[in-house]
C-alpha positions in Angstrom: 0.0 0.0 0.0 1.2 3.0 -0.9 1.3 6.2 1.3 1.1 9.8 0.6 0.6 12.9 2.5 -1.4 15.3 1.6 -3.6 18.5 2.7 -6.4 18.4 3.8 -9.1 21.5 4.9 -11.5 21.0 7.9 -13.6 23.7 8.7 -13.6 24.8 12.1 -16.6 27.4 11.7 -19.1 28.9 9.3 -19.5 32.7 9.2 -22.1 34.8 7.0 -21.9 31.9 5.0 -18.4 31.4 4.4 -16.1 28.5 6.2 -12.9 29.7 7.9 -10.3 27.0 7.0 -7.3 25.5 8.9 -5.2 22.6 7.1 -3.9 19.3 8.2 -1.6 17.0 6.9 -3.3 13.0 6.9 -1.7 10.5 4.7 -3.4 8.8 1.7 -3.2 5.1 1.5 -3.4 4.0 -2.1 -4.5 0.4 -2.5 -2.0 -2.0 -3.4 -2.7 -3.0 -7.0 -1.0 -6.6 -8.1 1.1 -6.9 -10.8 0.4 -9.7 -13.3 3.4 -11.0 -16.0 1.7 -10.5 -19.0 3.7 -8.9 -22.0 2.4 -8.9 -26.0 4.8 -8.6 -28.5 4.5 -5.9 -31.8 7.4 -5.6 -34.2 9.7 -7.5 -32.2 8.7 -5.0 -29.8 8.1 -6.8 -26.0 5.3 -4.3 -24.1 4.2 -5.1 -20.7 0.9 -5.3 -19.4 1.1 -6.2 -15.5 -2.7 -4.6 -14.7 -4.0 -6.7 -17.3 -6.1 -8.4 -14.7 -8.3 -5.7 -13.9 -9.7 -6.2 -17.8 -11.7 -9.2 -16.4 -15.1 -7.1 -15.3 -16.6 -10.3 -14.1 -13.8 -11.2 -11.4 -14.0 -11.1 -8.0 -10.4 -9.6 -7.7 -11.3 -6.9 -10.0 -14.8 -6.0 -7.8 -12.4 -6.1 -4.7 -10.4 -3.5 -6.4 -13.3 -0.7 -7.3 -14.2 -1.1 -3.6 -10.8 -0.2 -2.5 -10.3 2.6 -5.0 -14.2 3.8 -4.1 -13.4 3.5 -0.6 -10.1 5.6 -1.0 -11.7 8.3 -3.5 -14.7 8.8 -1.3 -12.9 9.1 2.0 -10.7 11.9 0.5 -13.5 13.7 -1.1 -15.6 13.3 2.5 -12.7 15.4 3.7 -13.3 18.6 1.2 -15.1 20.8 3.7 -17.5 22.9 0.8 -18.4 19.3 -1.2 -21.4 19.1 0.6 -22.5 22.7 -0.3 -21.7 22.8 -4.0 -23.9 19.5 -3.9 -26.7 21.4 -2.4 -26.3 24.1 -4.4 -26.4 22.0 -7.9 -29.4 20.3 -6.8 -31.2 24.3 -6.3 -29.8 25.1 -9.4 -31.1 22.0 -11.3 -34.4 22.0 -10.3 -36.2 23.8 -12.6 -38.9 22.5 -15.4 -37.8 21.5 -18.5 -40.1 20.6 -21.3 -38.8 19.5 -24.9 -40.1 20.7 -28.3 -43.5 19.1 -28.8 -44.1 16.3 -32.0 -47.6 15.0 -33.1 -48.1 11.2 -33.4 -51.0 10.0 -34.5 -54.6 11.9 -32.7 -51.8 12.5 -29.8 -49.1 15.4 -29.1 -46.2 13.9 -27.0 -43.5 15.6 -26.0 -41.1 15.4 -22.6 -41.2 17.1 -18.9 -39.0 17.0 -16.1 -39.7 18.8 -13.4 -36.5 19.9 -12.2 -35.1 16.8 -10.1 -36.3 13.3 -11.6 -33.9 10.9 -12.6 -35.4 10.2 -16.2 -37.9 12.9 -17.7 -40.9 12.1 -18.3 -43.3 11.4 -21.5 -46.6 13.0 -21.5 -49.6 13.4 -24.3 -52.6 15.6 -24.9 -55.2 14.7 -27.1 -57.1 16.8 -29.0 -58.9 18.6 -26.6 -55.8 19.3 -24.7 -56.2 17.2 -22.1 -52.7 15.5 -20.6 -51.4 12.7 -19.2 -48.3 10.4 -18.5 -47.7 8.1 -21.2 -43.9 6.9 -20.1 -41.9 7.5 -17.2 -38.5 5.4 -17.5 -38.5 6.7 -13.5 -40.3 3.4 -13.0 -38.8 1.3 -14.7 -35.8 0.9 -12.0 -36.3 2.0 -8.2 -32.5 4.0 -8.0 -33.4 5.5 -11.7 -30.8 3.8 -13.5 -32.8 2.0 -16.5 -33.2 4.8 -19.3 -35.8 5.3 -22.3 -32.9 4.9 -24.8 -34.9 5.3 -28.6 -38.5 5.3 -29.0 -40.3 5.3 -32.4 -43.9 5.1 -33.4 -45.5 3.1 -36.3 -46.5 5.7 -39.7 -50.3 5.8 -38.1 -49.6 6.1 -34.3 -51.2 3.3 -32.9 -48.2 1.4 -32.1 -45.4 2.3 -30.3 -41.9 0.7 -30.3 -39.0 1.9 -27.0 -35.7 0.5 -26.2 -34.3 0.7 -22.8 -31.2 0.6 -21.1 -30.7 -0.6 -17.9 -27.4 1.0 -16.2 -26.2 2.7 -18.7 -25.3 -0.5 -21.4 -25.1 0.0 -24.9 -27.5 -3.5 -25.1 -31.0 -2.9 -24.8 -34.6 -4.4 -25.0 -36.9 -3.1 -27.3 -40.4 -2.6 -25.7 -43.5 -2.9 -28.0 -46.7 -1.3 -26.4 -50.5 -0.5 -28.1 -50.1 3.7 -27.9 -54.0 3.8 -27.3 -54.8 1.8 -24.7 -50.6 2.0 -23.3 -51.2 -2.3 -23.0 -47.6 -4.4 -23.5 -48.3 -6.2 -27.2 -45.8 -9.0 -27.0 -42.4 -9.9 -25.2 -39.7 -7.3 -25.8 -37.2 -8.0 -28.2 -33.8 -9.0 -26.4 -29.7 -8.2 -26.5 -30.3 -5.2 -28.8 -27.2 -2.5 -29.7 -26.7 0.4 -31.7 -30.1 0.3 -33.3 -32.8 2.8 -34.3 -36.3 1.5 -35.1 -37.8 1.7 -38.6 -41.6 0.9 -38.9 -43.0 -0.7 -42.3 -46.5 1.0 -41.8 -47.7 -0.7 -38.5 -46.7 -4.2 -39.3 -43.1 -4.4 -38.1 -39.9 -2.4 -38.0 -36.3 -3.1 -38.7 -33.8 -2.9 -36.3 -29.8 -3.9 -35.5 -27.9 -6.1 -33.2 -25.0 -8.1 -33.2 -24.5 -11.7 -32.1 -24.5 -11.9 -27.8 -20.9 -12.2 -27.5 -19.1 -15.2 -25.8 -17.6 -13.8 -21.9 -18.6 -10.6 -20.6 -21.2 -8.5 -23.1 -19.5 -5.5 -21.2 -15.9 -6.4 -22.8 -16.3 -8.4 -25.3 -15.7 -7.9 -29.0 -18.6 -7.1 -31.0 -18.2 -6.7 -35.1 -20.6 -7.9 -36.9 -23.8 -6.1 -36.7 -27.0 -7.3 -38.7 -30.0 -6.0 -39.8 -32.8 -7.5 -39.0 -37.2 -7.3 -39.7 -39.3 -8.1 -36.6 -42.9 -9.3 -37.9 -45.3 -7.8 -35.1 -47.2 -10.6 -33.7 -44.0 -13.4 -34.0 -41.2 -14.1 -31.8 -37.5 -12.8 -31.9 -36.8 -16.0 -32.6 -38.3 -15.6 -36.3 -37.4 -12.5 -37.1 -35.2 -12.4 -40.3 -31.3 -10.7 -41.6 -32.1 -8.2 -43.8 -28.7 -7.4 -44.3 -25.4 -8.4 -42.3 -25.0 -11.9 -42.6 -23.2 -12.4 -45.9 -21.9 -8.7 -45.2 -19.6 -8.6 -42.8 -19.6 -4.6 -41.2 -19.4 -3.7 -37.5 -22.3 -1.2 -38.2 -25.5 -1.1 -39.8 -28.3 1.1 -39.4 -31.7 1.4 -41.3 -34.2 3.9 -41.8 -37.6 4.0 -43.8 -38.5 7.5 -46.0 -41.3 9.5 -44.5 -43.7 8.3 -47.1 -42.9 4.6 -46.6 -41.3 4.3 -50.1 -37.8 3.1 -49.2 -36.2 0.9 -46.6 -32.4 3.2 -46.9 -29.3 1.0 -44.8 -25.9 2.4 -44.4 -23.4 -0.3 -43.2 -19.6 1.1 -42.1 -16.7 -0.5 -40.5 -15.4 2.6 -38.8 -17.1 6.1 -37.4 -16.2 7.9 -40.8 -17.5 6.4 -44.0 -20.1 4.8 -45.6 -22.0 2.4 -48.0 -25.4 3.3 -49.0 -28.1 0.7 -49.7 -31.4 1.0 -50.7 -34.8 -1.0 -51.3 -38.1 -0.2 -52.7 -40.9 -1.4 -50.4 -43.4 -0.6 -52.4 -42.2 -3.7 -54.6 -41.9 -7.2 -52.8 -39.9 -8.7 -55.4 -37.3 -5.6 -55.2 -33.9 -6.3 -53.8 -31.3 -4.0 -52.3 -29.4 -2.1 -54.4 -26.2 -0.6 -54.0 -25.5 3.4 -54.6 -22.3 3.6 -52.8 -20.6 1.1 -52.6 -16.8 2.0 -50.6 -16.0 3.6 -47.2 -14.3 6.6 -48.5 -17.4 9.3 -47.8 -20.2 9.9 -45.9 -23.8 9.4 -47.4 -27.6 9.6 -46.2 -30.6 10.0 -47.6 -32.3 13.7 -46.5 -35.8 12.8 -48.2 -37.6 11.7 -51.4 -40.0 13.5 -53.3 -41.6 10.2 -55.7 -38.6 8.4 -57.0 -36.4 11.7 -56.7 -33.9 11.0 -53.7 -32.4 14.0 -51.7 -29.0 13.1 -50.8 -26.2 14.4 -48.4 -22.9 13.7 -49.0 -18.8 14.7 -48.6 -17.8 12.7 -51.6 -15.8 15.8 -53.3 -17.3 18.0 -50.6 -15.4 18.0 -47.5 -18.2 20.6 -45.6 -21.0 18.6 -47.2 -23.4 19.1 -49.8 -27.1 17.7 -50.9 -27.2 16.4 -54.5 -30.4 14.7 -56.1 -30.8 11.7 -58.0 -33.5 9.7 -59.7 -34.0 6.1 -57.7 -33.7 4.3 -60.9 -29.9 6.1 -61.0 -28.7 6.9 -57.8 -25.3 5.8 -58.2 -23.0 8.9 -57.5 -22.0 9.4 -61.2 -25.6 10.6 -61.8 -25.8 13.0 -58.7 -26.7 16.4 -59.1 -25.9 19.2 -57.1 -28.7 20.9 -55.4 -27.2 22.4 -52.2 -23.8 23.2 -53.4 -20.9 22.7 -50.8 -19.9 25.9 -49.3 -17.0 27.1 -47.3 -19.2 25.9 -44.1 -20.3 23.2 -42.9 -24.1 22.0 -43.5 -26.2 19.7 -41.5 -29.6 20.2 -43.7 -33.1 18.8 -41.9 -36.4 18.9 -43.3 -40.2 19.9 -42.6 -43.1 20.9 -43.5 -42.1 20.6 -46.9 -39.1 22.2 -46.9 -35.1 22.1 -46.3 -34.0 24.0 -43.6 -29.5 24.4 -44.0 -28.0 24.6 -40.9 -24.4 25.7 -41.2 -22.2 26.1 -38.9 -19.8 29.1 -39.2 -17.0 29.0 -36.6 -18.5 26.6 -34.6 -21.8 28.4 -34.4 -25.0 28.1 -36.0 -26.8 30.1 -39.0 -29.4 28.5 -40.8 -30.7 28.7 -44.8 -34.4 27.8 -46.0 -35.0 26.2 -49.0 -37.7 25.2 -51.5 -37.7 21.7 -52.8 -37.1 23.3 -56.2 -33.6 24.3 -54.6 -34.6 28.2 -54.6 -33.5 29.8 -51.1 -36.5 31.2 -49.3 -35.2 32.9 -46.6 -32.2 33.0 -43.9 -34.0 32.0 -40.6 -33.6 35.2 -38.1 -31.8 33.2 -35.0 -32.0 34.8 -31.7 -28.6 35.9 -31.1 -24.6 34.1 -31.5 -25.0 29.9 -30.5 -26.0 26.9 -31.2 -29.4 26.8 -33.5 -30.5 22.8 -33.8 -34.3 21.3 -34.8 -36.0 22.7 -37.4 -37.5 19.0 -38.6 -40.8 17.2 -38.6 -43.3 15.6 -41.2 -44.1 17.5 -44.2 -47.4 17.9 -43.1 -46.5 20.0 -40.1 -47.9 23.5 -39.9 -45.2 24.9 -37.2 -42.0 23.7 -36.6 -39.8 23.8 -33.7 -36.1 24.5 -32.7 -33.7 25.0 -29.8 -31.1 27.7 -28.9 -28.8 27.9 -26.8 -24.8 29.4 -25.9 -22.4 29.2 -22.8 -24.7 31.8 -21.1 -28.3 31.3 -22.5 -30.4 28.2 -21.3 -31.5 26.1 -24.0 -34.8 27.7 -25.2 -37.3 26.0 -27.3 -38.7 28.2 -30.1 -42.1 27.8 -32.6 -41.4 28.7 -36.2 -43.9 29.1 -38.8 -42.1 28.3 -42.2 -45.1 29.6 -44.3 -43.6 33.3 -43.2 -40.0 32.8 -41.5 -41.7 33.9 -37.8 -40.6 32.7 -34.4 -41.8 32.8 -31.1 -40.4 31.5 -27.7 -42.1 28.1 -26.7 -40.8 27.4 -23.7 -38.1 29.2 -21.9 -36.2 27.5 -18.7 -36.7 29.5 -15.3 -33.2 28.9 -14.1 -31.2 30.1 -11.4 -28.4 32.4 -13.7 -28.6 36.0 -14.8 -27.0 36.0 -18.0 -26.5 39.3 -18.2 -24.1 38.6 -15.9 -21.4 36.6 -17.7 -19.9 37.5 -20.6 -18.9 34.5 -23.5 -15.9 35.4 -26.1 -14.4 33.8 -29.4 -10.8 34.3 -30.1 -8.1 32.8 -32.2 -5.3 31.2 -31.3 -2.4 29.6 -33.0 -1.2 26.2 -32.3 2.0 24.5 -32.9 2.4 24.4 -36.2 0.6 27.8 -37.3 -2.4 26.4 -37.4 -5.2 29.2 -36.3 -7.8 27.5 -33.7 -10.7 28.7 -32.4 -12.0 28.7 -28.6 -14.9 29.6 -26.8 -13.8 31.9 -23.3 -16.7 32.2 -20.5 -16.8 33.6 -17.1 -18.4 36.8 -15.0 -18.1 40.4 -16.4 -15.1 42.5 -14.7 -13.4 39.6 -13.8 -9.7 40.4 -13.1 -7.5 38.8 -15.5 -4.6 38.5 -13.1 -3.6 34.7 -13.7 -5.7 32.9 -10.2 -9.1 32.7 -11.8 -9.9 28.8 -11.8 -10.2 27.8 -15.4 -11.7 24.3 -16.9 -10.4 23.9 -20.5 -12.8 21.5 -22.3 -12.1 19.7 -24.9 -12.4 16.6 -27.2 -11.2 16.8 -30.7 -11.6 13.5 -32.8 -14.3 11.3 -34.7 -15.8 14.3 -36.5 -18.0 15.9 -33.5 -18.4 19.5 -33.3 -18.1 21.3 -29.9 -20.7 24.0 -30.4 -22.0 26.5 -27.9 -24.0 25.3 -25.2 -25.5 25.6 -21.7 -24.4 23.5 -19.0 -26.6 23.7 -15.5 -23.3 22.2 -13.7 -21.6 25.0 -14.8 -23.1 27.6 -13.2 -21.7 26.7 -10.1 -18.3 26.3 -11.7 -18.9 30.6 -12.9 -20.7 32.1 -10.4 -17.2 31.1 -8.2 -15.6 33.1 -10.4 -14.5 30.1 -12.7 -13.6 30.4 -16.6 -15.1 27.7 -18.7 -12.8 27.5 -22.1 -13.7 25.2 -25.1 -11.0 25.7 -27.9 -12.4 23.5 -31.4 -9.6 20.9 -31.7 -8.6 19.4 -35.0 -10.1 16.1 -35.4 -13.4 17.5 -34.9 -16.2 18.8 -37.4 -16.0 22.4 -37.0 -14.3 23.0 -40.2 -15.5 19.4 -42.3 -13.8 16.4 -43.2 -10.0 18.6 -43.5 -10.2 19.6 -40.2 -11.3 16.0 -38.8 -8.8 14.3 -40.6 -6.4 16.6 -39.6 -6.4 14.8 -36.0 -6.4 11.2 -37.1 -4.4 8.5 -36.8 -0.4 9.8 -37.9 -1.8 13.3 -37.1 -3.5 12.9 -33.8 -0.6 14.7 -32.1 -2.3 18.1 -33.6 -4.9 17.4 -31.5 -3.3 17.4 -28.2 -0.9 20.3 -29.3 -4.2 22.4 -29.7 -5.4 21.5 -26.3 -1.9 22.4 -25.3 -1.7 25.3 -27.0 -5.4 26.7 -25.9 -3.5 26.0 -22.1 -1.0 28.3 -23.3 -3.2 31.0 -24.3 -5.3 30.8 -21.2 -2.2 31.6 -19.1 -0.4 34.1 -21.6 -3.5 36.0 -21.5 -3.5 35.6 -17.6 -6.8 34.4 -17.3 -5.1 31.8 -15.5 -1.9 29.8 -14.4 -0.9 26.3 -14.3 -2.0 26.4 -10.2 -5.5 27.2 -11.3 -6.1 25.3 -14.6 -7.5 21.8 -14.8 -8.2 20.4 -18.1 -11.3 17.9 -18.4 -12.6 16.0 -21.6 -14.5 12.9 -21.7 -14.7 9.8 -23.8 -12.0 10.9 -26.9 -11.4 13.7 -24.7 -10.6 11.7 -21.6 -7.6 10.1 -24.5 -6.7 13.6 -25.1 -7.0 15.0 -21.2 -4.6 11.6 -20.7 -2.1 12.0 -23.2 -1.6 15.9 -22.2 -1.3 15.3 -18.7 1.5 12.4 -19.4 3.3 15.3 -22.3 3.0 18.2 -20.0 2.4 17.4 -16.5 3.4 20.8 -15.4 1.1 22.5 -17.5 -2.3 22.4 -14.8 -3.2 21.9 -11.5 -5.8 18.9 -12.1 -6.3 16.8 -14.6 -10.2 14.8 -15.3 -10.1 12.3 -17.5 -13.4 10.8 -17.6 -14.6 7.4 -19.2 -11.4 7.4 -21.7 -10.0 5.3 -24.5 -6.4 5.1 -22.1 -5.1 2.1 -23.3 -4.3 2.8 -27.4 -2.6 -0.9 -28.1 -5.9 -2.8 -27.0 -8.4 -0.8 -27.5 -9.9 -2.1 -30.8 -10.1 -5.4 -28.6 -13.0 -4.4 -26.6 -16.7 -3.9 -28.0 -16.9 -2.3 -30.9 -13.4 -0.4 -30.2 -12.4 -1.6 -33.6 -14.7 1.1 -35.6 -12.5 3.6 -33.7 -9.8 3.0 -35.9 -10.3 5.9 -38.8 -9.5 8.1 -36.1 -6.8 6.4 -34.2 -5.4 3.3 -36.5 -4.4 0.4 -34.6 -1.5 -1.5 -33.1 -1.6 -4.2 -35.5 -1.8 -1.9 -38.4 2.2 -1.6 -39.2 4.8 -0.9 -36.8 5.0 2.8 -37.8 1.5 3.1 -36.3 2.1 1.0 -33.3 5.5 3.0 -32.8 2.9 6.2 -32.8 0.2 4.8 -30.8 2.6 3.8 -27.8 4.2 7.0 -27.8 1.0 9.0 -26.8 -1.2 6.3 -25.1 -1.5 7.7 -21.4 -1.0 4.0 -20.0 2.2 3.3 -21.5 3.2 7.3 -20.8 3.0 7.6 -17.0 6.8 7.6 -16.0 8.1 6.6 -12.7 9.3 9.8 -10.1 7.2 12.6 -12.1 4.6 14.8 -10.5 1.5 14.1 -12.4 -1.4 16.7 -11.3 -4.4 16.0 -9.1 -6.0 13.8 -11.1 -9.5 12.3 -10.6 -10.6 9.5 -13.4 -14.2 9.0 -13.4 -15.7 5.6 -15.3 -18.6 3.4 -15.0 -18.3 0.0 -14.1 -20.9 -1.0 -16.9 -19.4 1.3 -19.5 -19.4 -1.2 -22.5 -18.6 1.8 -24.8 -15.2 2.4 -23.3 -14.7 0.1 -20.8 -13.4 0.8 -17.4 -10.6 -1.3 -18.1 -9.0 1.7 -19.4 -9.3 4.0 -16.4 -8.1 1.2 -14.0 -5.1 0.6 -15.7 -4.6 4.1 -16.4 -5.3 4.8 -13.0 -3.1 1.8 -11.0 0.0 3.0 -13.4 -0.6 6.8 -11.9 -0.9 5.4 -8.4 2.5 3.3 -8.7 5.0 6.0 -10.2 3.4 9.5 -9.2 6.0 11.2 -7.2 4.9 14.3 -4.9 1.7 14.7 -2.8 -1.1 15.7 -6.1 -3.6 13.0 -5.4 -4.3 10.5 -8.2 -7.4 9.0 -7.7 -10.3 6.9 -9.5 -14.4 7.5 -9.0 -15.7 4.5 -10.2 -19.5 4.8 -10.5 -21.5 1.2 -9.8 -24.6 0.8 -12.4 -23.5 3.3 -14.6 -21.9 3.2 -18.3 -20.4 5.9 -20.7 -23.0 8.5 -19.7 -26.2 8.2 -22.1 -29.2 8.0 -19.7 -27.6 8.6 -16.5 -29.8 9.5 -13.5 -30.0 13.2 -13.1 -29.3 12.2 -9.6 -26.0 10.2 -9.9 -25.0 13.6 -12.4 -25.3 16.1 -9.8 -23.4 13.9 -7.2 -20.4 13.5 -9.6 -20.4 16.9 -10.9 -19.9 18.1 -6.9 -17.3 15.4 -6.7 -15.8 16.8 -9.4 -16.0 20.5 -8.6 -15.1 20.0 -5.0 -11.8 18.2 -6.0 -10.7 20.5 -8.8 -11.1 23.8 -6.1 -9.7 22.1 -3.0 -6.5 20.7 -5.3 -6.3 24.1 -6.7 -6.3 26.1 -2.7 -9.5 27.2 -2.7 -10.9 27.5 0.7 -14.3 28.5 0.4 -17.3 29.0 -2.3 -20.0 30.8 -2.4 
């Protein structure tokens, strides 16, 4: 067991709401974690792997080794005097309604309600003479709120209803089938579902996607062959048959079926970037599917159809994306036509009420283009101010549409829009705690390593003194093409009104700037991606809104790779490091789960030994040197995260705990019945944000909050 002292506040009094502080010194007792002799050999290269064990989810030994860690992590953080109040504090905060942009189904309007503090919000209906009621709540489906309403889809007439939940957080799910009317259970759910969506065929059956159940532990084990399959309502699982996948071999496929029932449309991928497109006529029962694209090298869905005319989007040739149009009878890409031309940003089109609403996104924020389906522009939708603009679709026989809006200092408001005439109206606006006019958000520039300029998004409270001790949490995530646009976080709000400085810089390998700027952070190039996040440190402190005592850097996911391989590059450059639920071991990854449709991004170890060379010199496992001072670091995972499994942030975690040198605690919060974060209980949220909070401020000398 290993010892280290560190300092610890107790508060010896509370005064007009403020603690006076004295410190003592205890000593931290890190459990002893075995070492195993297990070494793999790449290129004649021998690497070690003596925590291997603790990849076995199912043992004992492993179980007896998130206790110790919990018990460690949760005794030091009992210790952090204010961690009690910023929990209270995040619970006022959070407890406020929320309602989500209405949608008609059938003789029903349905939309979604919390009312401030329920684990799982809640589904509710009014009929036509506007009289509600509850229609779901997933906060019965589990007493502690851990089994989540995952996907839910209704047949083309309403009557049926089709749900998949999640229960702690897994990636596999059920699929519930219930009558909409009466809210009776039709038949047995539909078992050891992943990665799916649900596609009615009128009210007769939908498709949906699974893979085989995998031999060991479904929360490890490798899954890569996903197939499509057509449930017959009325028949068991047992019956229902491939579509597509068997003969096929692709670690994803999804399905979808046009609005006016026309077309069954499957794309089918082995990675996160890239595409085939497939599509069958329904209308035809002889018709087989037909292949329009038939390579991985772009990415292709279908927007819409108007008759046999198919509305494409693409980034073959079109890095920022473009819509082209092409007769069903010809839909290969040689015969696409351009209808949306690619522009220098990049478009995420929707559709509704009969038209095609552009959403581009111009330095990571939102403007938005509405078009005809003759391809004339109509209008430029009027947005309420600088953000994050994101809706805007429904059936085409909607008469009002709907969208959200939202930055780093304005709640997410839902908004009605009439398309007829371009006018909006707020819908329903959150009554949260938080006077905007308070805070102030700002987008600057900065240059990374290799000249490359990079933007970042800099919030905190007006007049703020930019003398280098304001606490600053840089953000980021950078990789597998996903765009960090403005937002509002309720945890945060805590974080700024304590005088805090949120910063999210728009790493390479994300989607701000298309296909270029993703690629630009993959594989050979992911370095760029971690010299951005470096370099946004940089400017933070040149600019003295901070120092290295009072930054932490945070990401999650990709970004808890990237806060991992930072930390291990430049362990001097903050305070506290939280990597949360991260891909920390990059020779095995692709082992696990689906890991192996990562590799666009990353490549893998088995690839050639100029990428294994690569890999092992950033992954954060095989970085963490003996005698350095690594900062306070608390990894957060879930011990049924099947998406990256914890495996990672053990490892990561035991290697930190063995060579850190200094008295930085490095510790683990390992939460039980929860997985990579989809569906989490609002309640398990609030404690781990507190946890969070109240470790990066203690680590970085901060007595009190208010």
């Amino acid at each position: 067991m290993k010892k280290v002292i560190v300092t610890v506040i107790a508060a010896t009094a509370i005064m007009s709401c403020r603690e006076e502080v004295k410190e003592e010194a205890i000593v931290l007792n890190y459990p002893t974690t075995k070492k195993v002799d297990s070494v793999d050999v790449y290129f004649d290269t021998r690497v070690s792997d003596p925590f291997r064990w603790l990849e076995d989810d199912r043992s004992e030994e492993t179980a007896a080794w998130v206790k110790a860690q919990n018990e460690v992590t949760f005794g030091y953080l009992d210790k952090i005097p204010f961690r009690k109040q910023i929990k209270e504090r995040l619970e006022k905060v959070w407890n406020f309604e929320r309602i989500s942009a209405p949608f008609k189904e059938g003789d029903f309007t349905y939309f979604f309600k919390n009312n401030g503090l329920q684990n799982q919000s809640v589904m509710y209906r009014k009929d036509a003479a506007g009289k509600e009621e509850v229609f779901l709540d997933p906060n019965g489906f589990s007493k502690d709120g851990t089994t989540s309403l995952s996907t839910l889809e209704f047949s083309k007439d309403g009557f049926i209803v089709a749900y998949a939940t999640s229960d702690a957080g897994s990636d596999w799910n059920k699929i519930n089938i219930m009558d909409a009317i009466t809210k009776e259970k039709l038949e047995e759910p539909l078992m050891d579902v992943k990665f799916s969506g649900i596609a009615w065929v009128k009210n007769e059956g939908f498709y949906y996607s699974s893979y085989d159940k995998p031999k060991g532990s479904e929360l490890s084990a490798k899954t890569d062959q996903h197939k499509l399959y057509y449930h017959k309502l009325g028949t068991p699982q047992s019956e229902d048959k491939v579509i597509f996948g068997l003969n096929e071999k692709r670690r994803y496929v999804g399905a979808s079926v046009t609005e006016d029932g026309s077309y069954l449309v499957i794309s089918a991928s082995n990675s996160t970037s890239g595409n085939e497109l497939y599509i069958k006529d329904l209308k035809d029962p002889t018709s087989k599917i037909i292949n329009l694209v038939n390579n991985f090298e772009s990415d292709n869905y279908i927007l819409d159809n108007v008759g046999t005319k198919l509305y494409i989007v693409t980034n073959l040739n079109a890095p920022n994306q473009k819509v082209v149009t092409a007769d069903f009878a010809k839909a290969t890409p040689e015969n696409w036509v351009d209808f949306i031309p690619e522009t220098e940003n990049v478009l995420n089109p929707t559709t509704g009420s009969g038209f095609i609403f552009a959403n581009y996104m111009k330095d990571a924020v939102s403007m938005v283009k509405q078009y005809g389906y003759d391809g004339k522009l109509i209008r430029d939708i009027t947005l309420p101010g600088i953000g994050s603009a994101g809706g805007f679709g429904g059936k085409k026989t909607d008469v009002d549409l709907y969208f959200s809006f939202a930055n780093y200092i304005i709640p997410n408001t839902i908004y009605s829009l009439n398309p007829k005439n371009g006018q909006s109206a707020v819908y329903q606006k959150p009554k949260v705690d938080f006077v905007s006019e308070d805070y102030e958000s700002k987008q600057v520039f900065y240059t990374s390593k290799d000249g490359t300029k990079v933007p970042m998004i800099i919030t905190h409270k007006k007049g703020i003194k930019l003398d280098g001790t304001n606490p600053t949490l840089l953000y980021g995530y950078g990789g597998f093409n996903v765009s960090l646009t403005p937002s509002f976080s309720t945890a945060n709000i805590v974080w700024l009104e304590n005088g805090g400085v949120f910063a999210v810089p728009n790493l390479r390998g994300g989607g701000e700037y298309g296909k270029k700027w993703h690629d630009a952070g993959t594989q050979l190039k992911k370095q760029n991606v971690f010299d951005d996040f470096i370099a946004a440190a940089e400017y933070l402190i040149k600019e003295k809104y901070t120092s290295s005592d009072y930054l932490a850097l945070r990401g999650g996911s990709n970004g808890g790779l990237l806060v991992g391989a930072v930390m291990t590059q430049r362990p001097e450059l903050a305070k506290v490091a939280l990597p949360a639920v991260g891909v920390l071991d990059m020779l095995r990854y692709h082992t696990f789960t689906a890991g192996a449709g990562w590799a666009y991004d990353y490549g893998t170890a088995n690839d050639n030994k100029e990428m294994f060379e690569y890999l092992k010199g950033y992954s954060p496992v095989h970085n963490v040197k003996k005698g350095v001072s690594y900062p306070a670091t608390l990894v957060t995972t879930g011990d049924h995260d099947d998406r990256v499994v914890p495996a990672h942030s053990f490892k990561f975690a035991a290697e930190l705990q063995e060579k850190h040198e200094g008295t930085n605690p490095v510790l683990i919060r390992i939460d039980v019945n929860a997985g990579h974060g989809a569906g989490k209980p609002v309640s398990k949220t609030i404690e781990e944000q507190a946890d969070v909070f109240a470790f990066t401020l203690f680590n970085m000398g901060v007595k009190s909050i208010k």
